[in-house]
N, C-alpha and C positions, 0 to 999 in steps of 0.2 A: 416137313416134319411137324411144325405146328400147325398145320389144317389136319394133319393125321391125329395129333393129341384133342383138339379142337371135338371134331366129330368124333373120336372113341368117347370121348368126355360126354358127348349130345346121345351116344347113343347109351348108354353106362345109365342114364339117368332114368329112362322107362322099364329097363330092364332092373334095376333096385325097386321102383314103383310099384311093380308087379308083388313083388312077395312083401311090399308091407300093405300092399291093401290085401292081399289074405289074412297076414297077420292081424289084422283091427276087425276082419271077419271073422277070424277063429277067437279075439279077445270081445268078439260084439261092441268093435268100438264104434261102430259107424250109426246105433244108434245115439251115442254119447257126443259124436262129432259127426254130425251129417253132412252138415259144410265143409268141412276138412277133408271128409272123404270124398264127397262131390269133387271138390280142388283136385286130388291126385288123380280121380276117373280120368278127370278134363284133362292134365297133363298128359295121361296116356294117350288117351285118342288124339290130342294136340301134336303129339308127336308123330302118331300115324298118318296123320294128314300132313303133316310142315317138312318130315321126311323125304317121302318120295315128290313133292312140289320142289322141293330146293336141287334134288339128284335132279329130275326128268324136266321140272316145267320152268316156266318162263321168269324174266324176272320180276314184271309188272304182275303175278298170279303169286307171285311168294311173298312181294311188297304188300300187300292187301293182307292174306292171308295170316301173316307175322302178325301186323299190328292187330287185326280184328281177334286173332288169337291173345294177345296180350292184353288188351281191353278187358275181355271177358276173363282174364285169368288176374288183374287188374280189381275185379269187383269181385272176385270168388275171395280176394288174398285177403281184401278189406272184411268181406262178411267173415273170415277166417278171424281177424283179430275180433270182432264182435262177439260172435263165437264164445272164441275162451276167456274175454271177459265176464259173458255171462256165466260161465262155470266158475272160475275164479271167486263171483261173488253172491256166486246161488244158496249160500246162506245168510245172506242179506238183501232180500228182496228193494229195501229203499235203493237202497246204492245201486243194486240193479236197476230198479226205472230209472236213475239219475246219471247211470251209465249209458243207455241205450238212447235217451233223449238226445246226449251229447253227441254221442254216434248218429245220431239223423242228421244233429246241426252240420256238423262236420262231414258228410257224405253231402250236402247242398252245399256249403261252402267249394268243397273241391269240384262239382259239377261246373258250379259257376265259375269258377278261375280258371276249369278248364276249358267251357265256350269263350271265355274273354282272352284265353292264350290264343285260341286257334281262328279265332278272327281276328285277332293284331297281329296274326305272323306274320313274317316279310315276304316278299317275292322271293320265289326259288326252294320254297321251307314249304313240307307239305304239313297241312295245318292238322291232321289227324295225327301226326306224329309229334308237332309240339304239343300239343291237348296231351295226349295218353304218355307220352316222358315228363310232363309236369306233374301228373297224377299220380304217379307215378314217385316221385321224389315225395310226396305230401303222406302217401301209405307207408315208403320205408322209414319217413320218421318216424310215424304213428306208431307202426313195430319196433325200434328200435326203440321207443318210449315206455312201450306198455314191457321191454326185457328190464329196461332200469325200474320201471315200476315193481314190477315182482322182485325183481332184487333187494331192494331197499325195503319191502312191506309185504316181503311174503309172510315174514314170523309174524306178522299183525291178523295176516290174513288166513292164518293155520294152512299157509299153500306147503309142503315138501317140496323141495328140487326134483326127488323121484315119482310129481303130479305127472300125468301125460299131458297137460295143458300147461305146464310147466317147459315141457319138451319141447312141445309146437312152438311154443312164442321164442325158444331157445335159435330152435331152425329158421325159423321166421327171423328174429332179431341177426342173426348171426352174416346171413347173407344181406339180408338191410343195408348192415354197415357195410359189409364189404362192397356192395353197389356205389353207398352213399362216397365211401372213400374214394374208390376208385373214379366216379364222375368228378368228385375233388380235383383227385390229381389230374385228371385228362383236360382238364375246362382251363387248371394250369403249365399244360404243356409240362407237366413231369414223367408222365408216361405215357406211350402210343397206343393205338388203338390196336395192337397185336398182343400186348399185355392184357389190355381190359379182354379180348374176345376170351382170353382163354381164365382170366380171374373169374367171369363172373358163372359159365359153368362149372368149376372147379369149386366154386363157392357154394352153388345150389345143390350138386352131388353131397359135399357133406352137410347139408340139411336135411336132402333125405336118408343119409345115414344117420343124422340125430334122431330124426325120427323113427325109423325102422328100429334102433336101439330101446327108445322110451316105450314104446308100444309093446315091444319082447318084453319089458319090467311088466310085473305086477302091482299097480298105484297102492299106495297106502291111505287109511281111512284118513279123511279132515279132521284133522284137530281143531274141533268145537267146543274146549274147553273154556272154562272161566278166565283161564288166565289170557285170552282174545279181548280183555275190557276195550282196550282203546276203537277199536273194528267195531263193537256193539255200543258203543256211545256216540258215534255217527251215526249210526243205522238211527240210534232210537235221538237224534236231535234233528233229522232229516225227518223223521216221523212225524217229528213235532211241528215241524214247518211247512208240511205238506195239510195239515188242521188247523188253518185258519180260524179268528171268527170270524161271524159273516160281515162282510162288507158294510160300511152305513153307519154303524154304531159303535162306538166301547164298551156301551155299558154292559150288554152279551158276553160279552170278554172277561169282565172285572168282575160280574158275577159269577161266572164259571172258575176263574181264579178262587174267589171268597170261599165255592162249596170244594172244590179240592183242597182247600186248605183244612178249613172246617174237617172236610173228612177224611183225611189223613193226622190232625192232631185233636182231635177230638172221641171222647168215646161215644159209642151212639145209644146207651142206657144215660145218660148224662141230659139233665134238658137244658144246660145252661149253653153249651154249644148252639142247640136250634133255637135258643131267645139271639144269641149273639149272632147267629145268620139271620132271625128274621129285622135284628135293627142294621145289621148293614147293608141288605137290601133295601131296606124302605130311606137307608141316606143315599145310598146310591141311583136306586129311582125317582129321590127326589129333584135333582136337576133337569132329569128330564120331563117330569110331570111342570117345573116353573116353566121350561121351555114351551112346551106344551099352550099352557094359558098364557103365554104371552102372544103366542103367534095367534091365536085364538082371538086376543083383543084386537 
């Protein structure tokens, strides 16, 4: 009876997939989420292939098969959180590059820890499988981070609850936990592995019924109001950090200081302003000009 719930659950899951990748076709979401939608193709066909291998074929052809399908669904789920981070914060372009850097860092991080799991595996442990379940464990934090993320700084971020990238991270976040918990309890002998088989499909169906739900809503515009200050004074303090002066000098710096000051408190009909920039440049250049003739002598 539970291999029957088991596979009605496995197959329950392409057959939902199907009518919400129309639905993102008839909302045109898939040019909004191309990755996203890429993800659920790859689910479909994954399934058309893992299917009939696990009925008809071998086990050595299902073993392969599984994991190579999970890899690649493994790096689809990660570009997935990239993804709706960058809509999340496509009204602020800084935090965007400063998000997507992270995301590089972090996708080489996990590479590495996962060639260094899979050559330290022990005998009898196939090392593709501890690689791709360590990587595994490092992407459902990342999701399960980026849901408290939104929770905590969506009203910063003018996100709605009823965002569709709101939704995803939701389905995404949702089954995260349920993985993360579950490998919890199983690693402490609290529950068997006849409980996990059937938590963690049970868990993924209703993700993509969260999804299939947000995608039927119609999103509401971003709220891009003024009252978003705290969100636009990172944007514009990471702006500020990203314009350096040039390297070598200060005094390029203190003079660019001097005329923004100058010209934000000064009027420019006024010439007592431009006498009082041109003596604090020639005190300011002064140290350099002694430097100068000293290295000279």
């Amino acid at each position: 009876m539970h291999a029957k719930i088991q596979l009605a659950l496995w197959i329950a899951q392409p057959v939902l997939e199907l009518p919400l990748l129309g639905v993102m076709l008839w909302r045109k979401l898939q040019g909004k989420f191309p990755i996203f939608f890429a993800y659920i193709v790859f689910h479909v066909l994954s399934f058309a292939i893992l299917f009939p291998v696990h009925q008809y074929g071998g086990y050595d052809l299902y073993f392969y098969s599984y994991w190579i399908s999970a890899m690649i669904s493994l790096a689809l789920g990660f570009a997935v959180i990239h993804e709706v981070f960058l809509d999340v914060f496509r009204p602020y372009h800084t935090l965007k590059d400063l998000g997507t850097v992270l995301f590089k860092w972090a996708a080489l991080v996990m590479i590495f820890v996962a060639i260094v799991v899979a050559a330290s595996s022990p005998e009898g442990q196939s090392p593709l499988v501890q690689a791709v379940a360590t990587v595994q464990r490092c992407v459902k934090v990342i999701q399960c981070g980026l849901v408290l993320f939104l929770l905590f700084f969506s009203r910063y971020l003018g996100v709605s609850w009823r965002q569709h990238s709101f939704g995803i991270v939701m389905g995404f976040g949702g089954y995260a936990a349920v993985q993360l918990i579950g490998n919890a309890l199983y690693s402490g002998g609290q529950v068997n592995s006849r409980v996990t088989d059937f938590l963690y499909p049970a868990a993924y169906t209703c993700a993509v019924l969260t999804w299939a739900g947000y995608v039927l809503l119609k999103a509401p515009a971003r709220d891009v109001s003024a009252s978003l200050l705290a969100s636009q004074r990172w944007e514009q303090s990471l702006g500020d950090l990203q314009r350096p002066a040039a390297a070598g000098s200060l005094i390029p710096m203190f003079e660019g200081m001097v005329d923004r000051a100058f010209s934000r408190s000064g009027d420019q009909s006024d010439p007592a302003p431009a006498a009082n920039r041109q003596f604090a440049n020639s005190k300011l250049s002064a140290p350099l000009t002694a430097s100068r003739a000293t290295s000279g002598r």
